[in-house]
Wavefront OBJ file of the C-alpha trace (Angstrom):
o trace
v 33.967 77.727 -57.845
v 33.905 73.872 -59.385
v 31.692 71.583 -56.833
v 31.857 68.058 -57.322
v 28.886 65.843 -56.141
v 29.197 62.331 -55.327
v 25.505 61.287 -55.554
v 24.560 64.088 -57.642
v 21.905 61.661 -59.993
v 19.871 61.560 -56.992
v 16.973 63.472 -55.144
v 19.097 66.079 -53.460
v 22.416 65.853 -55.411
v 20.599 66.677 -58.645
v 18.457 69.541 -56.943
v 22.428 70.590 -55.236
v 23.482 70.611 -58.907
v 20.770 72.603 -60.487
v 21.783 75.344 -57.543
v 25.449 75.309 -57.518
v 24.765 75.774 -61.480
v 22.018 78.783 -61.640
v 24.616 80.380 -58.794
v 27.367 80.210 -61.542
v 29.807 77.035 -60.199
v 30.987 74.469 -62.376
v 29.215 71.527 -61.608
v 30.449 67.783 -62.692
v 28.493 65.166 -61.283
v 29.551 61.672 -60.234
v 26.764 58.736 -59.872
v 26.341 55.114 -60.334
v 23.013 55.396 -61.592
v 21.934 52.590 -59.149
v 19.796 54.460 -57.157
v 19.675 57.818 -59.054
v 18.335 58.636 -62.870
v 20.383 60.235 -65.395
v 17.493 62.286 -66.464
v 17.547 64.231 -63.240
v 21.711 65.431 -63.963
v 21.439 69.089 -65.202
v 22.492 68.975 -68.864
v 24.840 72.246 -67.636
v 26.983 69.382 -65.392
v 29.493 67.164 -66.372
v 28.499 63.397 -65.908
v 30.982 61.083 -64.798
v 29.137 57.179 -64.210
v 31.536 56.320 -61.250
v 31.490 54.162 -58.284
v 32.944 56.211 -55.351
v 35.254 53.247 -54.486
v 36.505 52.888 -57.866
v 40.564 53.624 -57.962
v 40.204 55.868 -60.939
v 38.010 58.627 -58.356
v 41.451 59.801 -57.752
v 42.833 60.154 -61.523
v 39.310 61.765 -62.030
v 39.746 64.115 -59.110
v 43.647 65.343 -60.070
v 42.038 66.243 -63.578
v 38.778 68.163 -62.482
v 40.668 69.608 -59.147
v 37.480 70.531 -57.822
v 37.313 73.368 -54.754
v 34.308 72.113 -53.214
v 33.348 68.406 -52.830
v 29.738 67.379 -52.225
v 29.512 63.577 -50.324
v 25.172 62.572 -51.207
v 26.110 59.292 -51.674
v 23.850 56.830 -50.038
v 23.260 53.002 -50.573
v 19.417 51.838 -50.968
v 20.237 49.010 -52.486
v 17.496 45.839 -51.061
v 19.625 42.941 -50.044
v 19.460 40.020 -47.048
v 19.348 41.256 -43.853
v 22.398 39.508 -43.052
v 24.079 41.097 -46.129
v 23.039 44.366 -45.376
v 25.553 45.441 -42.875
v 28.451 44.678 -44.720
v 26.693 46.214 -48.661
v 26.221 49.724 -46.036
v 29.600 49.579 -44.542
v 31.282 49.112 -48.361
v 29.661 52.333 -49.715
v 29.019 54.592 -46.818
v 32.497 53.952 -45.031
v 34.916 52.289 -48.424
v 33.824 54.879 -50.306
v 33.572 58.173 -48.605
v 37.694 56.997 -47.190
v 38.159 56.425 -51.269
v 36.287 59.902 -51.833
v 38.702 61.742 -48.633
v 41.469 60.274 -50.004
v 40.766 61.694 -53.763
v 40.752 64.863 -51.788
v 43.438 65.105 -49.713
v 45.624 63.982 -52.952
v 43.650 66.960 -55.091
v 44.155 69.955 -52.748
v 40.159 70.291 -52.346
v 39.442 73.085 -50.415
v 36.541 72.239 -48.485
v 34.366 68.320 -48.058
v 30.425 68.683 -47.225
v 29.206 65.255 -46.147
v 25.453 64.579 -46.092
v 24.884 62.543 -42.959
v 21.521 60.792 -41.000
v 19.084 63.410 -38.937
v 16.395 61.388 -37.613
v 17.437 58.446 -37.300
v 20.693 58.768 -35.701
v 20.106 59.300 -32.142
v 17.673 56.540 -31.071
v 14.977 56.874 -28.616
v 15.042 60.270 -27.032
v 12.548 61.145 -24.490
v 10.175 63.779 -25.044
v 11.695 66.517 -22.479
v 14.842 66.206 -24.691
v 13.093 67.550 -27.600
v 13.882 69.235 -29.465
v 17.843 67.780 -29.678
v 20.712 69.678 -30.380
v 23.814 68.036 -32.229
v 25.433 67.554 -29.029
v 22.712 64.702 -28.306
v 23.958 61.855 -27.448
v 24.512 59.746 -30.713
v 22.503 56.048 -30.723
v 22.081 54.791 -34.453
v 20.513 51.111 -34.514
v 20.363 50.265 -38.122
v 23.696 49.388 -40.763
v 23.098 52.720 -43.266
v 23.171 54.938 -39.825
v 25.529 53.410 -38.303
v 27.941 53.754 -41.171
v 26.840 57.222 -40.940
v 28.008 58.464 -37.640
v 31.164 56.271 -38.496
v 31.494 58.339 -41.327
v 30.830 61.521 -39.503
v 34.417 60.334 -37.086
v 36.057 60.033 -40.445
v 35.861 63.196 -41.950
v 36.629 64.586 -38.634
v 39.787 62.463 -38.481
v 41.011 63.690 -42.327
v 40.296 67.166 -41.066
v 42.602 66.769 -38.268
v 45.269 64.624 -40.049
v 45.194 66.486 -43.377
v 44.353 70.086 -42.459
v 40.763 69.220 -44.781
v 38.086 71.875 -44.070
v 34.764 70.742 -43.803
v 30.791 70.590 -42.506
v 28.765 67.737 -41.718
v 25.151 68.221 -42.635
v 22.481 66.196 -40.227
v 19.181 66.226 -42.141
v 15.905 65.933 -41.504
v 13.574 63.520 -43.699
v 13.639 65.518 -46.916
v 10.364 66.052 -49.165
v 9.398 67.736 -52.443
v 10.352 64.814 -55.048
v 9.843 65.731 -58.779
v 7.873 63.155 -60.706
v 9.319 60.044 -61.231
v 9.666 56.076 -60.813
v 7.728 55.190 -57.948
v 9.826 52.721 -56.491
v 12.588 55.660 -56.411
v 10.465 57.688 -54.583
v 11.824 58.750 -50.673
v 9.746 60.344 -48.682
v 6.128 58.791 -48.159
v 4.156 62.015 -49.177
v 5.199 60.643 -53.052
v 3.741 57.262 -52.114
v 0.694 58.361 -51.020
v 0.204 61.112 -53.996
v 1.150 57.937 -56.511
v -1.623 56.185 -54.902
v -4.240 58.818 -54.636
v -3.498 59.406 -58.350
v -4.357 56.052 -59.030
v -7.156 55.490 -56.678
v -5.406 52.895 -54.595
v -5.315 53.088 -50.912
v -1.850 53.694 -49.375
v -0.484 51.870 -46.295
v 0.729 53.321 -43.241
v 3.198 51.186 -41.740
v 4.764 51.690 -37.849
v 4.486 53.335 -34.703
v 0.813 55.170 -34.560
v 2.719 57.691 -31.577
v 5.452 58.821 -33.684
v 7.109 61.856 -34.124
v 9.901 63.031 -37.256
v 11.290 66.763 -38.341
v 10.384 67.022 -42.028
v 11.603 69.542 -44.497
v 11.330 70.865 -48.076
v 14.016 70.404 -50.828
v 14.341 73.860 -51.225
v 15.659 74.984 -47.922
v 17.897 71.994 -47.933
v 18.869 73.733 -51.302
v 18.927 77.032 -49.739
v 20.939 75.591 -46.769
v 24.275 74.194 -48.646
v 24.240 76.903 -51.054
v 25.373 78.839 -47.506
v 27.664 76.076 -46.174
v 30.105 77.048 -49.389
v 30.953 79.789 -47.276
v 29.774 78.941 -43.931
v 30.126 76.152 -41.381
v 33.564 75.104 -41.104
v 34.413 72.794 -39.178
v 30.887 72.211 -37.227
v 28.122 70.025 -37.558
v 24.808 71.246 -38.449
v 20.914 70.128 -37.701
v 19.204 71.193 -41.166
v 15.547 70.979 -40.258
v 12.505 72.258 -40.034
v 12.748 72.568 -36.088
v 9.091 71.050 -36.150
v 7.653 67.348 -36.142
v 4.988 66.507 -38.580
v 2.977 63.163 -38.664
v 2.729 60.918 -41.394
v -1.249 60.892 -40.818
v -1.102 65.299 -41.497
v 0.841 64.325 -44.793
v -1.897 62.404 -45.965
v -4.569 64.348 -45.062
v -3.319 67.267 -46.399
v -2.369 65.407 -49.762
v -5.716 63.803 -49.887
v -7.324 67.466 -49.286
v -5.206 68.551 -52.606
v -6.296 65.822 -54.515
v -9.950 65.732 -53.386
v -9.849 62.324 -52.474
v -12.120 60.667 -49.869
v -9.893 57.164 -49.979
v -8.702 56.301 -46.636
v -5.231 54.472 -45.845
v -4.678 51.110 -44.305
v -2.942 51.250 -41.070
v -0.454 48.639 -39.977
v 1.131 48.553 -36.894
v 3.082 46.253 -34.698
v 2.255 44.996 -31.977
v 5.857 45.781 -30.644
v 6.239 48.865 -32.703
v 8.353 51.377 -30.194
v 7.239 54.906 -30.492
v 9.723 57.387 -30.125
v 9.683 61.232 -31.123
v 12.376 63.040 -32.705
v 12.732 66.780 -33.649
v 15.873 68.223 -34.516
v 16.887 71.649 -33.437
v 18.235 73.860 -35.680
v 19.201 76.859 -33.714
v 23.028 76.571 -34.126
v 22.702 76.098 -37.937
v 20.784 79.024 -38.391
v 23.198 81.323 -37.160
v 26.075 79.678 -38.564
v 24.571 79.712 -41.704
v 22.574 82.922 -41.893
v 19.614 80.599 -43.013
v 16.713 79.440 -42.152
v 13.531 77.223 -43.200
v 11.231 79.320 -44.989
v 8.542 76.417 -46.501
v 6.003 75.872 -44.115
v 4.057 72.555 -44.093
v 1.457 73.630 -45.982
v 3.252 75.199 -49.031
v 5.760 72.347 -48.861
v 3.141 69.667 -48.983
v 1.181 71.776 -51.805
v 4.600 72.166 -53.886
v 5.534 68.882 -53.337
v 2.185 67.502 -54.847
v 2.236 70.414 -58.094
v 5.515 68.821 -58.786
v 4.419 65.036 -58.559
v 1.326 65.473 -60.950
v 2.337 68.810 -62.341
v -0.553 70.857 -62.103
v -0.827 73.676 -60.234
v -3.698 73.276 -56.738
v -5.031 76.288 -54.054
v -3.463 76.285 -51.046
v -4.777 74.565 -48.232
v -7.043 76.354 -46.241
v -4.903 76.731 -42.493
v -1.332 74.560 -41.898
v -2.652 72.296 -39.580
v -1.183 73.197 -35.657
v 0.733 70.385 -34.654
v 0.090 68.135 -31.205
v 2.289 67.942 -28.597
v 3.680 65.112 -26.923
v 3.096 64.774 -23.286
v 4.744 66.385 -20.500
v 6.720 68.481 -23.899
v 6.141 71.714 -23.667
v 4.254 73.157 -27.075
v 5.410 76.759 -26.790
v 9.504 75.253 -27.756
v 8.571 73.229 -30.332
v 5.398 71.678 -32.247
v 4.868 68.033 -32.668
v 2.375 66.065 -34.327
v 1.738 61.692 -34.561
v 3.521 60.396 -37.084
v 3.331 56.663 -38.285
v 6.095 56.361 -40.630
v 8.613 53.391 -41.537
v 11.931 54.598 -42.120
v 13.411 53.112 -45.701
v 16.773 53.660 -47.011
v 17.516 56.429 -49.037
v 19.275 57.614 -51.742
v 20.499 61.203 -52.327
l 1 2 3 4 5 6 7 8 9 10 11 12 13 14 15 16 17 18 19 20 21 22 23 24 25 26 27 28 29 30 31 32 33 34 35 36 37 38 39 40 41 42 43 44 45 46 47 48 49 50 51 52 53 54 55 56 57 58 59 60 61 62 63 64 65 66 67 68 69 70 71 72 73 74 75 76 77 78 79 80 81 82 83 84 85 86 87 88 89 90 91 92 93 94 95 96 97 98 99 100 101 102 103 104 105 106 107 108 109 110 111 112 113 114 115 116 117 118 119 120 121 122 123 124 125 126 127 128 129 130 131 132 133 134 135 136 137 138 139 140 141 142 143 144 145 146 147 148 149 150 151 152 153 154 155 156 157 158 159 160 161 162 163 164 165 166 167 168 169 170 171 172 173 174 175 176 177 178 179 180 181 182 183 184 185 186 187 188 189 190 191 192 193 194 195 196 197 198 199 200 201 202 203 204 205 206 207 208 209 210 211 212 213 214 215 216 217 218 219 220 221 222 223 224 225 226 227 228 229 230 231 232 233 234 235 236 237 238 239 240 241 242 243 244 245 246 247 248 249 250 251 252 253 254 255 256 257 258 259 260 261 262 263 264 265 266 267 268 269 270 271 272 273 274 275 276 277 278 279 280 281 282 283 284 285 286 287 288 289 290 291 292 293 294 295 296 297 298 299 300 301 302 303 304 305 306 307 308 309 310 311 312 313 314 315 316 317 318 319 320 321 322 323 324 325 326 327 328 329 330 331 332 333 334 335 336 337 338 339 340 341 342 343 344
């Protein structure tokens, strides 16, 4: 099967890549290198430095005629607030209709588009957790807004254009390879770049907070199933637990054998609200399931950031529940995390 991925130079494109390429696909890759690093493009893949609203996708697509295209492309670039709404809308929703159009014109068989998780459905109240992806949708920033938009897109090329496809919804994704700091995605890399240099982190947000995590490799694990499974449907790829921010440290810290303590920031009008995201319906749809739990996926994470190999922690710490949630459906913990803009 040749896969194309849009995005593929970054976090989980590249890891997508090195998959799709041990499984035996034909891989070709196509990045800006903006947000993503050439180093991380499997040498096995074809590299093609592309915008995905450049004209030539198109020629580009006709010549590869790829079977499966993979949409990671997401914008992280740091502009004015008044200019980011409009920098968002030109990649997430110009450039995926560029990237539909490329395959509608090239026959491509089937369109996976990596959309938001967390952040896409607002405030929920705790007795809604965890939320299935018929939640009612309530993004409040640009990049997630363009999101769901881009979410009604693909649905509308499906139905115009026969294309087959499955929208992803993940989770806040961790288990970053060593790298440029200022790259790095998920804060469990922050806080092991600063332990490693004996700096204390900050902790920026909502002290009550609650977010699904979950490793790169069941992400991995996941698509590798949605080139045969999924059609048509949207899918929750999570961990189906919440995880603080505060457990991430601690447990990195524990690794590390550090005794430094982070700084704590928080709002005075920070607004706390929980999210875990079910993932019941892409389980069976995909025949898959997450198999890291949090404390191999924080201990692999960390072996991969400073390369060395540590003992696993001692117990994976039980989560809290929220209040008036009921702790035998799903585990939550605190979390004080600041959502930033990622790249894929």
């Amino acid at each position: 099967m040749k896969i194309a991925i849009t995005g593929g130079a970054g976090f989980i494109g590249s890891h997508l890549a090195q998959a799709y390429l041990d499984a035996g696909h034909d891989v070709f890759v196509i990045d800006t290198l903006v947000n993503g690093s050439r180093q991380a493009v499997d040498p096995r893949a074809r590299f093609y430095e592309m915008d995905v609203r450049d004209g030539k996708l198109q020629i580009l697509f006709q010549k590869e005629r790829p079977d499966v295209v993979s949409h990671h492309v997401a914008q992280r670039e740091y502009v004015l607030p008044g200019e980011r709404a409009l920098t968002d809308a030109d990649v997430h929703v110009r450039g995926l209709l560029n990237v539909l159009d490329s395959c509608v014109s090239a026959l491509v068989g089937k369109f996976i588009f990596a959309s938001g998780g967390n952040s896409l459905y607002g405030r929920v109240n705790p007795e809604q957790l965890p939320v299935t992806e018929e939640m009612l949708l309530s993004p409040r920033c640009p990049s997630d807004i363009s999101k769901v938009a881009g979410e009604w897109y693909v649905r509308y090329y499906a139905r115009q254009y026969g294309l087959t496809y499955t929208i992803l919804r993940y989770a806040d994704v961790y288990g970053e390879p060593r790298g440029e700091p200022t790259q790095y995605q998920h804060l469990l890399s922050y806080f092991v770049h600063m332990l490693s240099q004996g700096q204390r982190p900050i902790i920026r947000g909502a002290a009550k907070e609650v977010r699904d995590h979950i490793f790169i490799d069941d992400v991995v694990r996941a698509n590798l199933s949605v080139l045969e499974h999924g059609q048509g449907q949207t899918l929750h790829i999570s961990s189906g637990q919440g995880y603080s921010l505060e457990q991430f440290y601690r447990a990195a810290a524990c690794l590390l054998q550090s005794e430094i303590e982070p700084v704590y920031i928080s709002g005075a009008l920070a607004e706390i609200s929980s999210i875990v995201l079910d993932n019941t319906f892409a389980c069976r749809v995909l025949g898959w399931r997450p198999e890291v739990d949090f404390a191999e996926g924080v201990r692999l994470a960390v072996e991969r950031l400073c390369g060395r190999h540590f003992k696993n922690l001692h117990h994976d710490p039980a989560p809290r529940t929220i209040p008036a949630y009921p702790p035998e459906t799903v585990p939550t913990l605190i979390t004080t995390m600041s959502r930033q803009e990622v790249s894929w």
